[in-house]
MARVO-954373 format. One record per residue (C-alpha): x, y, z. Coordinates in pm, whole numbers, padded with zeros to 5 digits, always signed. Example, Ala and Ser with C-alpha at 12.3 -4.5 7.8 and 13.67 -1.06 7.14 Angstrom:
<sites>
+01230-00450+00780
+01367-00106+00714
</sites>
This chain:
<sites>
+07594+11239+07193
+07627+11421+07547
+07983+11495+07612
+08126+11458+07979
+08448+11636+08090
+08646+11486+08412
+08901+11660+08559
+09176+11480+08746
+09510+11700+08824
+09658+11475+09106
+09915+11198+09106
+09975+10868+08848
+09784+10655+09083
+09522+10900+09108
+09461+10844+08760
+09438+10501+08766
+09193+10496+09050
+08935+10758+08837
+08887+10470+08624
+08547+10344+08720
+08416+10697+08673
+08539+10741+08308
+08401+10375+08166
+08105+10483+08353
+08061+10820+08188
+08189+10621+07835
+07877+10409+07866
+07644+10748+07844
+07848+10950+07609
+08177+11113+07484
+08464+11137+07779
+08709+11440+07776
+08995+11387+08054
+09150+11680+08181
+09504+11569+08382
+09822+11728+08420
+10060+11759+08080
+10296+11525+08224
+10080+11248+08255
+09919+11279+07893
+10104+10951+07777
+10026+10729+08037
+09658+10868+07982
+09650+10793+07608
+09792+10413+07700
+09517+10367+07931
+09210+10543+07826
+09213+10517+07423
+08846+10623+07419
+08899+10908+07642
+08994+11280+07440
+09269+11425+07648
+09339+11773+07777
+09703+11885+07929
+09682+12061+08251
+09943+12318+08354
+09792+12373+08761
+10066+12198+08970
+10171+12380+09257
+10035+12671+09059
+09809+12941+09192
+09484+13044+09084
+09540+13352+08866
+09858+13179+08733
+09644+12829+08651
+09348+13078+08492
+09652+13222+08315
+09848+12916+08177
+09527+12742+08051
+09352+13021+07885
+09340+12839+07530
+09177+12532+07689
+08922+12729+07894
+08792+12881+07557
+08801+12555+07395
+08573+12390+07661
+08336+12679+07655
+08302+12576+07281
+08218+12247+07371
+07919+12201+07577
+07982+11953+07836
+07632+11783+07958
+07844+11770+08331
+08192+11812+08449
+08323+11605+08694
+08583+11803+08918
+08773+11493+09111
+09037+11737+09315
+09006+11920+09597
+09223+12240+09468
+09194+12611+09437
+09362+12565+09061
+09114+12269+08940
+08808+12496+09087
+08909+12835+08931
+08888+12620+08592
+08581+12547+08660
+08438+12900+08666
+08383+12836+08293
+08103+12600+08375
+07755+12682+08495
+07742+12570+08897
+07507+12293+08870
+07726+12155+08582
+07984+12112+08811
+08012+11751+09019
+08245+11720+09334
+08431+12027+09376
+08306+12400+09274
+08419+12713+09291
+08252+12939+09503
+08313+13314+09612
+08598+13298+09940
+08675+12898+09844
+08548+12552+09706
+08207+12423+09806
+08151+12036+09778
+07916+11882+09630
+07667+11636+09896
+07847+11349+09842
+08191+11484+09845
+08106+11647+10192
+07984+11352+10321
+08285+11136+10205
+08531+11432+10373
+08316+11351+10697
+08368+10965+10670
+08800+11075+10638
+08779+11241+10974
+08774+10920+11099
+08975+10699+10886
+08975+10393+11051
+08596+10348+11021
+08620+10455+10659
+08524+10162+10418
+08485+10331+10089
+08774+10291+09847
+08866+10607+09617
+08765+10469+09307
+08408+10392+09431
+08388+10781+09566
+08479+10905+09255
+08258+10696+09032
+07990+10764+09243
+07995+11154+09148
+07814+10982+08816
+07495+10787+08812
+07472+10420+08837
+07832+10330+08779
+07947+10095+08588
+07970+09711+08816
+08267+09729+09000
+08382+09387+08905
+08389+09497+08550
+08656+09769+08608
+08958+09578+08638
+09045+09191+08568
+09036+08950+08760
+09380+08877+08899
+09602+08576+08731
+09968+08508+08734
+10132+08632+08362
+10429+08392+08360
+10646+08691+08329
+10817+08708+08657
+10830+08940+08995
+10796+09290+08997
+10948+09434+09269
+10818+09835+09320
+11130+09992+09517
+10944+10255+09728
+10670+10484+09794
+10550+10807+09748
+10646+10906+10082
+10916+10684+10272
+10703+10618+10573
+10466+10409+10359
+10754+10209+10222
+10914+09884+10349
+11276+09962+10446
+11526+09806+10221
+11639+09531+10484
+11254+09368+10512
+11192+09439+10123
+11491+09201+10044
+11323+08986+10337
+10990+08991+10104
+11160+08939+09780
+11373+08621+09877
+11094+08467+10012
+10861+08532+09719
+11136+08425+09463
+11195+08101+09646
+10805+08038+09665
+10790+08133+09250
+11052+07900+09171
+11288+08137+09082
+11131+08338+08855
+11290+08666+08714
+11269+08988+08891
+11203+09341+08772
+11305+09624+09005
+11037+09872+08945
+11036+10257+09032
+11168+10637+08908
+11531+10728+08900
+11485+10876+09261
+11484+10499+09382
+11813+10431+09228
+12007+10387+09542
+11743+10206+09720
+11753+09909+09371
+12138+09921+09478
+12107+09893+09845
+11823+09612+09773
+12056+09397+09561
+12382+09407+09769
+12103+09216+10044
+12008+08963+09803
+12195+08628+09777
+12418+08641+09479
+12279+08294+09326
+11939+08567+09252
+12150+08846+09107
+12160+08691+08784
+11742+08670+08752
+11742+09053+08870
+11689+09338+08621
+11730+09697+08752
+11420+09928+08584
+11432+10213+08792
+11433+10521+08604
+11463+10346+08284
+11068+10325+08169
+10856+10635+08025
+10500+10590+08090
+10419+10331+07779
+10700+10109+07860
+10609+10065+08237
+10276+09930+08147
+10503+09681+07943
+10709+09612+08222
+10404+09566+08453
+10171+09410+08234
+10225+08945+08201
+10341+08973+08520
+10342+08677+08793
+10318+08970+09098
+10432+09238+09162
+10544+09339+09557
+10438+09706+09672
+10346+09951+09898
+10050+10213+09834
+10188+10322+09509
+10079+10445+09141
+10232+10096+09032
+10042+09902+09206
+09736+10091+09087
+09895+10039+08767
+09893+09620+08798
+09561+09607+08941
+09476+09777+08638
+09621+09530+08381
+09497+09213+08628
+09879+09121+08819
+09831+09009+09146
+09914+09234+09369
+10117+09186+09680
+10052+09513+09904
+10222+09641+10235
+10048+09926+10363
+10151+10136+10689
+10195+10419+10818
+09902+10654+10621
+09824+10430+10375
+09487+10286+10431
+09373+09946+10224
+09021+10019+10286
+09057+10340+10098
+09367+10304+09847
+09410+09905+09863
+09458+09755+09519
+09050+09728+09333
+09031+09396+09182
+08946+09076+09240
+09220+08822+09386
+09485+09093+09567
+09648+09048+09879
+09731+09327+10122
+09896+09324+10452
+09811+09596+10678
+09951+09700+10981
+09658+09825+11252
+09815+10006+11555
+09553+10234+11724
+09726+10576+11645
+09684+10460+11233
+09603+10554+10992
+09793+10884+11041
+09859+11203+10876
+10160+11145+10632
+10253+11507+10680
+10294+11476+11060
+10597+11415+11236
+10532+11050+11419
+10600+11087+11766
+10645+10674+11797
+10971+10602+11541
+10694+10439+11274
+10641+10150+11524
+10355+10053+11229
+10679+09885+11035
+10755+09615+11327
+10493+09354+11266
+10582+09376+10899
+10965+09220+11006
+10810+08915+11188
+10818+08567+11033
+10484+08509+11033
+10453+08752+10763
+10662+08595+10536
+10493+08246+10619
+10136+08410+10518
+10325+08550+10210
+10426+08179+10077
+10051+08085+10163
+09954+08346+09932
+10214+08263+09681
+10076+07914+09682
+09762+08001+09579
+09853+08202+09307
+10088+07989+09160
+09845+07735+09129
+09620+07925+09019
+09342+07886+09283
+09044+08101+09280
+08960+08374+09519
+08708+08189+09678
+08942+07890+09756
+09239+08060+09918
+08959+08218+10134
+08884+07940+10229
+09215+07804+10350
+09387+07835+10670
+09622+08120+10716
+09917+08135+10924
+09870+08337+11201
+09969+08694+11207
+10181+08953+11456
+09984+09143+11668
+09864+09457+11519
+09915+09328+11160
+09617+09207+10923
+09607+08960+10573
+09297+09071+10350
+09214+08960+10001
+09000+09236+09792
+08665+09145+09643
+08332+09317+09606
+07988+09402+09707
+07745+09654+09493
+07863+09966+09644
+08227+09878+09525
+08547+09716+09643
+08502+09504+09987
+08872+09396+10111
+08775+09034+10310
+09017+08937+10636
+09177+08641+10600
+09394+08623+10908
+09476+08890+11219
+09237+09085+11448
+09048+09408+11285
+08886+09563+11574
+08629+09834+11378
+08495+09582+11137
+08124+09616+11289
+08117+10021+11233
+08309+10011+10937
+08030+09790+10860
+07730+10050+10972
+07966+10326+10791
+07922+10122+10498
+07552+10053+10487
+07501+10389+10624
+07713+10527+10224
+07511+10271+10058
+07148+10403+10154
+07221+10737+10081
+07330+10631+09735
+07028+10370+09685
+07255+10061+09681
+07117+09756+09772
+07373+09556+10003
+07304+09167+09967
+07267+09076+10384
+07611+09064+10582
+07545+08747+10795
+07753+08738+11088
+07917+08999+10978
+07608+09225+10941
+07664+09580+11148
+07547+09599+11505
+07400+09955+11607
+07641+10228+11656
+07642+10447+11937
+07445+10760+11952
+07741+10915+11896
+07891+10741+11601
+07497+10789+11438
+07533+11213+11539
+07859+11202+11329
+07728+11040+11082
+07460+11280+10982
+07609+11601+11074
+07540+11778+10788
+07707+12091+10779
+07426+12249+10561
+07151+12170+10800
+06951+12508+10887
+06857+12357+11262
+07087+12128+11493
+07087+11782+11365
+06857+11604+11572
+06639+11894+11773
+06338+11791+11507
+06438+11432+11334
</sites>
């Protein structure tokens, strides 16, 4: 049986979202998963078939990440991989690879002076320069390192209400992507009142501490009794417990809401800022993500933003909490996807947007149900454009079907950086 090693050194809810790749690769043969040592439990819970490997390459250098994983590097030489799958851009993850053959190696290799990509990892790291045309979610650009993936509708379930309660997930990875504590409690009261009162888990590390405190002196105190306070008191196996039967669970771009689109609980996103639903939104069928759409987004996390986060002020106008009772309405009663699509939808804020996730063949395909998304028709082209070059056959768009770019957006697209002659002076 060929054996398949995938590395992946990055975050929890990069993890999650390698998923499609690894039941992919488990369809051909035998997965090894290489991810950090901290994140070896939460691995185990969710890939059983999957033979782990604990990385030490964190913040590490190369020489020190050669140095600290010497055992393992003789122990994959040993084993033979058919292909290893390299899912992080990273000086640490490459140098591991140096064990490998080249042409073994799938996304990211080392080279002599740096990392070379492989063709569809450059082409992807095109697509990001301009993010708001980008249309491909990260779990469909990592699967896609593998041949024929594995149908994306068969990577998660299909979204249904557990009859556990709300989770509440207290803040992201980076505070500009969070909901402040005042509209969070605005969110939560809402969605309790449209559940019918259902109990409410607080959801998030011991960091968010304060912000679970600040959160519950804003609640009324007739919900303080149906409020449990988690943060910082799960290890990896006991959040999927406390995620998994769920009714929803409220978040912004976070490993925990990978997590519950994961284990099928509908999801209830807020994305601003740098997060981006069309890249990092929830994959699944029958989530819900509200997305703020101002032209300077998405941005670069790491840079200071010269207008105070504006992105956050649609998210404190009533109409999103009216659109978030619409949604709780549906999944309460347990409507399909295809029938709350069908239903009218409040009307949004300026600069805000309500999509639902679903699918086409190339992968997750977020559908607007309400607000104004001004790049849908070359995010479109973008998308077809991906979908030849991998030979995936997109069933016809309709209305909705891509009008022809500019010469400009078409030069950008196939700027190859390893073209020998301009692009264009003989094609």
């Amino acid at each position: 049986m060929p054996k398949f090693l995938v590395i992946q050194a990055a975050r929890f809810g990069d993890l999650v979202q390698t998923k499609r790749l690894l039941l992919s690769l488990a369809l051909r043969g035998e997965v090894h998963l290489a991810v950090d040592a901290s994140l070896v439990p939460l691995a185990r819970v969710l890939y059983p078939f999957a033979e782990l490997h604990a990385l030490s390459v964190h913040g590490r250098p190369e020489a020190e990440a050669l140095a600290r994983n010497t055992a393992m590097l003789i122990r994959w030489q040993g084993l033979r991989f058919e292909a290893v799958y390299n899912c992080n851009f990273s000086g640490a993850t490459a140098a591991l690879c140096r064990v490998f053959e080249t042409e073994q190696v799938h996304g990211y290799r080392p080279e002599p002076g740096g990392i070379s990509r492989s063709p569809w990892a450059r082409l992807a790291f095109r697509i990001s320069e301009r993010r708001a045309l980008a249309p491909l979610n990260l779990v469909d650009f990592w699967a896609h390192f593998a041949p024929e993936p594995v149908e994306a509708h068969r990577v998660n379930p299909v979204a249904s209400p557990g009859g556990r309660g709300l989770g509440v997930v207290l803040a992201g990875r980076e505070s500009r992507r969070s909901l402040p504590v005042p509209v969070l409690a605005e969110v939560v009261r809402t969605a309790f009142g449209a559940l019918g009162g259902p109990r409410v888990f607080l959801l998030g590390s011991a960091a968010e501490k304060p912000a679970a405190r600040q959160l519950m002196r804003q609640l009324p105190a007739k919900m303080l009794p149906a409020v449990e306070d988690l943060s910082g008191k799960t290890d990896w196996p006991a959040l999927v417990d406390a995620v998994g039967e769920l009714d929803a669970l409220i978040s912004p771009d976070t490993g925990i809401m990978h997590l519950g689109a994961h284990l099928g609980v509908p999801v209830l996103a807020f994305f601003l800022s740098s997060a981006w639903q069309h890249e990092t939104g929830p994959y699944g069928e029958g989530h819900h993500v509200w997305q703020t759409s101002r032209a300077c987004g998405p941005c670069l996390e790491s840079a200071p933003c010269p207008y105070n986060v504006a992105c956050g002020q649609p998210l404190t106008q009533v109409d999103l909490l009216r659109s978030l009772v619409a949604v709780l309405g549906g999944v309460k009663a347990g409507l399909s996807t295809a029938a709350t699509g069908e239903k009218p939808w409040p009307s949004l804020a300026a600069d805000l947007q309500l999509w639902r996730t679903g699918f086409d063949a190339l992968g997750a395909l977020p559908h607007l149900l309400a607000g104004h998304d001004p790049h849908a028709a070359e995010r479109q082209y973008v998308r077809e454009f991906l979908a030849a070059r991998l030979y995936v056959a997109l069933a016809p768009a309709g209305s909705a079907k891509a009008t022809p770019p500019s010469d400009e957006l078409e030069q950008w697209l196939c700027n190859d950086a390893d073209w020998m002659l301009p692009p264009g002076r003989y094609c």
